[in-house]
Phi, psi and omega in degrees: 000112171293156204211135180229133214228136180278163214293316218269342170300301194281282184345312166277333178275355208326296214316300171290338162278009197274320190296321173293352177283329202276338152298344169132346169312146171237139191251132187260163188215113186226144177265120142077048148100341166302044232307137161221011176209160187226113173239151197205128157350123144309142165279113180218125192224131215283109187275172194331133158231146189273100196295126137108005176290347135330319194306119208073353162254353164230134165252152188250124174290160186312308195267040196295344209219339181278133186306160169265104173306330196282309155262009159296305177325299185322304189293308204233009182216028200233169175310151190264318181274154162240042189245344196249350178273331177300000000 
């Protein structure tokens, strides 16, 4: 349902005229009884994605998930502070 609200109206209301566009409302916005702007919901749409668009621009090494013995030490046997690695 379009709805038509004078310049000094939307100026003062955006906020509640912002929530009815954002229920699906189109608000006519008019000077001296003259519709001259329409606010209306963005049309907003998600694009497409593509499974595997990635595929050939990144490589994973083999152990990629196998623990690093080097930062286990670290993790469980390394400084806690870093005033205690000095």
């Amino acid at each position: 349902m379009d709805k038509q609200v004078n310049v000094y109206e939307a100026k003062t209301q955006l906020s509640k005229l912002l929530e009815q566009v954002e229920a699906g409302d189109e608000i006519v916005i008019a000077r001296n009884g003259r519709p001259v702007a329409r606010l209306v919901p963005v049309q907003r749409t998600k694009p497409n994605r593509v499974p595997g668009g990635w595929e050939g621009r990144v490589w994973m090494a083999p152990a990629f998930d196998e623990p690093d013995p080097e930062l286990e030490k670290l993790f469980y046997h390394g400084p806690i502070a870093s005033n205690e690695a000095e």
